[in-house]
N, C-alpha and C positions, 0 to 999 in steps of 0.2 A: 318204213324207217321213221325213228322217232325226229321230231325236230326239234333243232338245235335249242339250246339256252345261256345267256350271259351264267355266267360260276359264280358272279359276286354282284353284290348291291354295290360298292365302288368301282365296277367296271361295268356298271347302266348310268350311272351320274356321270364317269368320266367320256363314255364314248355320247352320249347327249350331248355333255360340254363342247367336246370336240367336233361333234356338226355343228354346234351353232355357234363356234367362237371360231371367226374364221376373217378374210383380210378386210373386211368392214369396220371390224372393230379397231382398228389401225387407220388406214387411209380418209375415213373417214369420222369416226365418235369425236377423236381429241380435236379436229379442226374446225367442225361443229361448237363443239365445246368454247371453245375460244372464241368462235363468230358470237354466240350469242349469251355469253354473262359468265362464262368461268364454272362454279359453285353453282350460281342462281339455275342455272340449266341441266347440271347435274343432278341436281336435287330435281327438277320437272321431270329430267328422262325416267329415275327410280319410282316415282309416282305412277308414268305411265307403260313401267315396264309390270309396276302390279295390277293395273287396271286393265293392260290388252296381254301384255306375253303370260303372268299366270295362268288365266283362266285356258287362252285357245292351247297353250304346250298343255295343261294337263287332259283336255279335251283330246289333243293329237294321241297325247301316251293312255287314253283310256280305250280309244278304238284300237287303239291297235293291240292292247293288252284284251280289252273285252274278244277281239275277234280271232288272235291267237296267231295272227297271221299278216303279210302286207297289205298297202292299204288298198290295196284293189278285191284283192280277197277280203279285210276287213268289211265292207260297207255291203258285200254280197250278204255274208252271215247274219249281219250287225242289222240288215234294212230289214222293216216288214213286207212278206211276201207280195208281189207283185206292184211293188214303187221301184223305182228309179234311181235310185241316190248312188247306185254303182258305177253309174253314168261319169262320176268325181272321179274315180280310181284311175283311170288312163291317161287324162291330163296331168294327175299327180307326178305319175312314173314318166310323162312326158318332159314335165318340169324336171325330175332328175337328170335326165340326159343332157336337158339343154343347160342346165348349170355346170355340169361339167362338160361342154364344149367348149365351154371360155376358160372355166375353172383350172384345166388342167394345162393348158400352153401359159396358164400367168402364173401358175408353180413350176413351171416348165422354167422359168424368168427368175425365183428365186432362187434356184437352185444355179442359175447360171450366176447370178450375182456373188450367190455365198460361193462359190468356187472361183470368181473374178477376185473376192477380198480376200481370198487365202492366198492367193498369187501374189496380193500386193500390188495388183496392177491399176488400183485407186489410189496410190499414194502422191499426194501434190496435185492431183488434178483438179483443177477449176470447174465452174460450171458450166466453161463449153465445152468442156473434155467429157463431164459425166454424159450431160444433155448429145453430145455427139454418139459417145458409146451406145445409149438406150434407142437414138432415132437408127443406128449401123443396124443393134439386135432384131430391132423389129423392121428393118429390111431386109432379113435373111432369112428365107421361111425353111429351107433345111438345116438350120440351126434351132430354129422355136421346134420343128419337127422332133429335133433326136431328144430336145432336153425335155418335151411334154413327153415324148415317150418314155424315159428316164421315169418321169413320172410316175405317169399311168402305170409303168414295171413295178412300180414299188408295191403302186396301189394294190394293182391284181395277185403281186403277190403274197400279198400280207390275206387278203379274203382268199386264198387259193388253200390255205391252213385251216378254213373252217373260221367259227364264230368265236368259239372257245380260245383255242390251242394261234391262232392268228388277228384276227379283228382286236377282240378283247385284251390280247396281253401283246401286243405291240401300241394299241392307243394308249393306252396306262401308263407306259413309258415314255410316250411321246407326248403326253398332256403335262407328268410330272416335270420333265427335263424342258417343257415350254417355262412351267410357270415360273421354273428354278432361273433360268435365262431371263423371261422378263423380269423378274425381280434384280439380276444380278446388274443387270442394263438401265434399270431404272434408277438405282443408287448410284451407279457411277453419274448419270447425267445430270441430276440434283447435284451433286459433289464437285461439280465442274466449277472453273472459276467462272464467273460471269453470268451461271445458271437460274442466280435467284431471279431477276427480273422476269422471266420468260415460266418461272414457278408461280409465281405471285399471280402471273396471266391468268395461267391454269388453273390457281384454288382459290383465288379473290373475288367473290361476286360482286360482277359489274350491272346494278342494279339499272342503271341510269340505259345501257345495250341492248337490257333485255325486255325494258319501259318501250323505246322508242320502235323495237322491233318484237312485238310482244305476240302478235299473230300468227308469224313466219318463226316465231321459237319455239311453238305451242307446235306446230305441224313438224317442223323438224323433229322435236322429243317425240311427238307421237312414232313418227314415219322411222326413225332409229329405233324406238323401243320395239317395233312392230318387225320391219327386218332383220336386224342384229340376232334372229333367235331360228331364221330360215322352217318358219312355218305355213303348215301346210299343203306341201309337197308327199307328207308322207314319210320323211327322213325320219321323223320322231316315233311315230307310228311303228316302224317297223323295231325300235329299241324296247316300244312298249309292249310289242307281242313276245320281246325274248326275254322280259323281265318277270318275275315270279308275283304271287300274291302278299310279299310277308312284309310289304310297306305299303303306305296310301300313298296315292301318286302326287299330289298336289303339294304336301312336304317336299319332295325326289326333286319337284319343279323348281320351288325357290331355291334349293340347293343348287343346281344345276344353274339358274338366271345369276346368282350369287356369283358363282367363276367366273360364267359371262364376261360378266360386268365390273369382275377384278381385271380381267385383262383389258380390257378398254380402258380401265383407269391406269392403269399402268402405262398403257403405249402413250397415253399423255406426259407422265411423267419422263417419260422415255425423252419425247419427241419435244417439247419445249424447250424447257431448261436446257438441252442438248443445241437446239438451234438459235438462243440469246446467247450461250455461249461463244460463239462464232459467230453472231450477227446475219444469220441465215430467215430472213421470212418464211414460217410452217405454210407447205401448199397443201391442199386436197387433192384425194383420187390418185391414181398413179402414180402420178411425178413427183409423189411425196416420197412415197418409198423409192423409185428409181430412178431421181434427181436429187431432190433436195438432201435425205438423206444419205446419200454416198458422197455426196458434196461435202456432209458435215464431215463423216468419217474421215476423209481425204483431209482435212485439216487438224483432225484429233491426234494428240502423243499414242502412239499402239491404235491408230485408225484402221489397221488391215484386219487388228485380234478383235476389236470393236463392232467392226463390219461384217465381219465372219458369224461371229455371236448375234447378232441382232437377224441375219436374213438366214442363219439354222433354225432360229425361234420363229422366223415366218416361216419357213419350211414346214415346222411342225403341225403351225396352223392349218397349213393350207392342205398338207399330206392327211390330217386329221378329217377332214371335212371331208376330201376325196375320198378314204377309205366308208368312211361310214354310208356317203352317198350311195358310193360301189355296191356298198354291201345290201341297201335298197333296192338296189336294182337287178343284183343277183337274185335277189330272194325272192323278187317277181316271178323270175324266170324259174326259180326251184318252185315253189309254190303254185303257182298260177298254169307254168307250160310244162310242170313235173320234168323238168330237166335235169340232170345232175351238175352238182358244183363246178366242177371242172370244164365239164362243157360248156356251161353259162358264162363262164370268165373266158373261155377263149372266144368265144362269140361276138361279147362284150370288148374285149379287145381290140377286134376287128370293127366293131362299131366307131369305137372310141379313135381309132388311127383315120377313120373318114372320116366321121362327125368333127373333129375340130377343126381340120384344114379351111374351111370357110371364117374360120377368127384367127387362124393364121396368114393366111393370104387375105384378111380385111387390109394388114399395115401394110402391104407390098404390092403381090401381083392385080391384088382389086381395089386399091387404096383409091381408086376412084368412085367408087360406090359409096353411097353414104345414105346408109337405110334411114336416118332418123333425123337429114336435114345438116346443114352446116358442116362440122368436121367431123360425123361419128363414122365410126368403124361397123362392121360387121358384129363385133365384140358387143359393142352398144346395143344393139340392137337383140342381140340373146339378152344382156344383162336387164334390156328392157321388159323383155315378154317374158323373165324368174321373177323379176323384182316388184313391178309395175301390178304387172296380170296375175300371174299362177299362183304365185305367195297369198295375196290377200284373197284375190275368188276362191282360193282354194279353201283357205282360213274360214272365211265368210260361210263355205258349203260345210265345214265342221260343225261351226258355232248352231247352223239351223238342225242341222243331224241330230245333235245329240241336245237340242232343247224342244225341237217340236215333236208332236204326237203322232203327225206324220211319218217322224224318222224314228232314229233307236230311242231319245226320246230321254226325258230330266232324268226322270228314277232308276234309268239303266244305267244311265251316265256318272250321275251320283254314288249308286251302288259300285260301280266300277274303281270310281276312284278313290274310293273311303275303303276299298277291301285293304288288309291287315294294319299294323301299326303305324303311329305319326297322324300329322294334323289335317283333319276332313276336310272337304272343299264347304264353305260355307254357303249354306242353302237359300240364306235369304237373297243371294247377289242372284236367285232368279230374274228377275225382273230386269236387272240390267245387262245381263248375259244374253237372256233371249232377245232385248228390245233396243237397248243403249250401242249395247258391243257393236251390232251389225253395223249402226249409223255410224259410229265409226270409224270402223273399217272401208265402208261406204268412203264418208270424206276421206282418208288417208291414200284411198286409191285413186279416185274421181280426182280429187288435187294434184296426184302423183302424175297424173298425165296430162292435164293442164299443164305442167312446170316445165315439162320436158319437149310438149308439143308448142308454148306460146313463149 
């Protein structure tokens, strides 16, 4: 049986976009942004989104286009006989799973929300009414249960249609009607009265912020440029084995960082102006989106139509990342355990209904447990071992793959990604691909656990 192929060069850029623009870009870019200079740190993250996410995303879409296949099966084809390097593939597909354990009960959460704000059942509530609502939810683990399954249903069965006829032309739709949404939400909240101060936050470089905390801004832009793009894991990989020859990959990339990177500017726009409006202090992580901002809603003129609109566009995100994930994971199992589609998804299914009950019962029945010291969840604790660990070792094993002579090796790599039209990957950044890159990756992870462990 032949296998499958993306139909169109904008449905490989949009479902890309769509695994890597996901609730990171939200809970965390704009509150970063604001900690450390506005502008000034904006302009460092685009620096270091071309010096670390170019090169390893098009490294990720070259294996996985070079080897026709996911990325476990990639590095078999891709390695010279009798090395190791396949040894990468399992941990990859490992990392899938565990990103959606957390992944899909905290879309499980948006979807609870955006269906709370169509009710109107946020209107006039304070912040111990939101803050009550969100500590009630994640005290209910057969509520997080049916709405992450709500989920997961979408997910499997949108990849249940195949690559083409399902994956492809349902993300297309849901990537459009994101960006349509964040745009429509970003102009109201500029437009607010009382919005410009909290605008000004967000576009004014505060040079003198980013002076006295210049060390800790340089790592944050790395460590965002570096995650915001969920590399690899093998997510990208497997878009690049369904992608044709009749563009160069390294063009497709900055396209793809490009959306990225609109939407994180966006949710800034969103998210400021929207909480000086109301005198609301922007939080990180979480309690951004399922405190702070339903706090604002809750005092906006049309906060229910507001609120609705804002957590369908997290929806999208988050449905977006799940499906493509999914479909990573299926194609393992097509590929790898010659399984058929169908079988693989109900399998998966059944994985996915176990597998997250442990970051479900983190907030409740285990809410005693606390893998990572002080008050973390269970939740923490996966987000630590995708984010921390798998992403960058994993990144790290690309970047030696496909520059030493050991592995698949520069000229394979090169050739791969310079096949058909658009702009080559430039040859001379050898030097700092094979030698610089690592060491930074090196400190962005080495750091990364330092911050969380001390």
């Amino acid at each position: 049986m032949e296998r499958e192929k993306l139909s169109s060069r904008l449905g490989f850029i949009l479902l890309s976009a769509g695994c890597a623009i996901g609730l990171g870009n939200v809970w965390r870019f704009p509150y970063i942004t604001g900690e450390y200079g506005g502008a000034s740190f904006v302009l460092m993250y685009l620096v270091f989104l071309l010096l670390i996410g170019v090169p390893v995303m098009t490294m990720e879409f070259a294996i996985g286009r070079g080897g026709k296949v996911n990325i476990v099966g990639a590095y078999r084809r891709l390695e010279p006989e009798g090395s190791k390097w396949h040894i990468a593939g399992p941990f990859a597909i490992i990392g899938n799973y565990l990103l959606l354990f957390y992944y899909l009960p905290i879309t499980g959460w948006l979807l609870y929300y955006f269906g709370t704000h169509m009710s109107g059942s946020f209107i006039g509530a304070g912040t111990a009414q939101v803050s009550q609502f969100y500590a009630t939810m994640l005290s209910r683990p057969g509520l997080q249960i049916i709405m992450m399954a709500i989920a997961l249903a979408i997910t499997a069965s949108v990849t249940f249609f195949g690559l083409a006829k399902g994956v492809e032309r349902v993300t297309k739709v849901m990537m459009l009607m994101l960006f349509l949404l964040m745009i429509i939400l970003a102009v109201h909240s500029v437009t607010l009265d009382g919005a410009h101060e909290g605008l000004m936050f967000y576009i004014k470089p505060n040079l003198e912020n980013l002076t006295n905390n210049s060390s800790e801004a340089i790592f944050a832009a790395m460590g965002q440029a570096f995650f915001t793009l969920s590399l690899g894991i093998g997510a990208m990989a497997i878009m690049g084995s369904y992608f044709n020859e009749s563009r160069s990959l390294t063009g497709e990339t900055g396209r793809i960082i490009v959306l990225d990177t609109t939407v994180a500017l966006l949710s800034g726009f969103i998210i400021f102006p929207a909480c000086s409006a109301f005198g609301i202090e922007a939080d990180s992580g979480p309690s951004l989106l399922f405190i702070t901002l339903p706090n604002v809603f809750s005092k906006m003129a049309g906060g229910s139509f507001w609120g609705s609109l804002f957590f369908l566009a997290m929806s999208f995100a988050a449905i977006t990342t799940l499906i493509t994930v999914f479909e990573n994971i299926v194609s393992y199992w097509i590929d790898i355990r010659k399984m058929p589609r169908k079988k693989a998804i109900v399998l998966n299914i059944i994985i996915f209904l176990v597998g997250t009950l442990p970051c479900i019962f983190g907030f409740n029945i285990w809410s005693d447990f606390h893998p990572l010291g002080g008050s973390s969840a269970i939740m923490d604790l996966e987000d630590f071992m995708v984010s921390n660990l798998l992403l960058p070792l994993g990144s790290l094993v690309m970047i030696l793959f496909c520059t030493s002579r050991y592995g698949w090796g520069w000229k394979n790599f090169v050739n791969e990604a310079d096949k058909g039209e658009g702009f080559k990957f430039p040859k001379k950044l050898r030097f700092y691909v094979a030698y610089i890159l690592p060491l930074i990756i090196l400190y962005v992870t080495i750091r990364g656990i330092w911050n969380i462990f001390a």
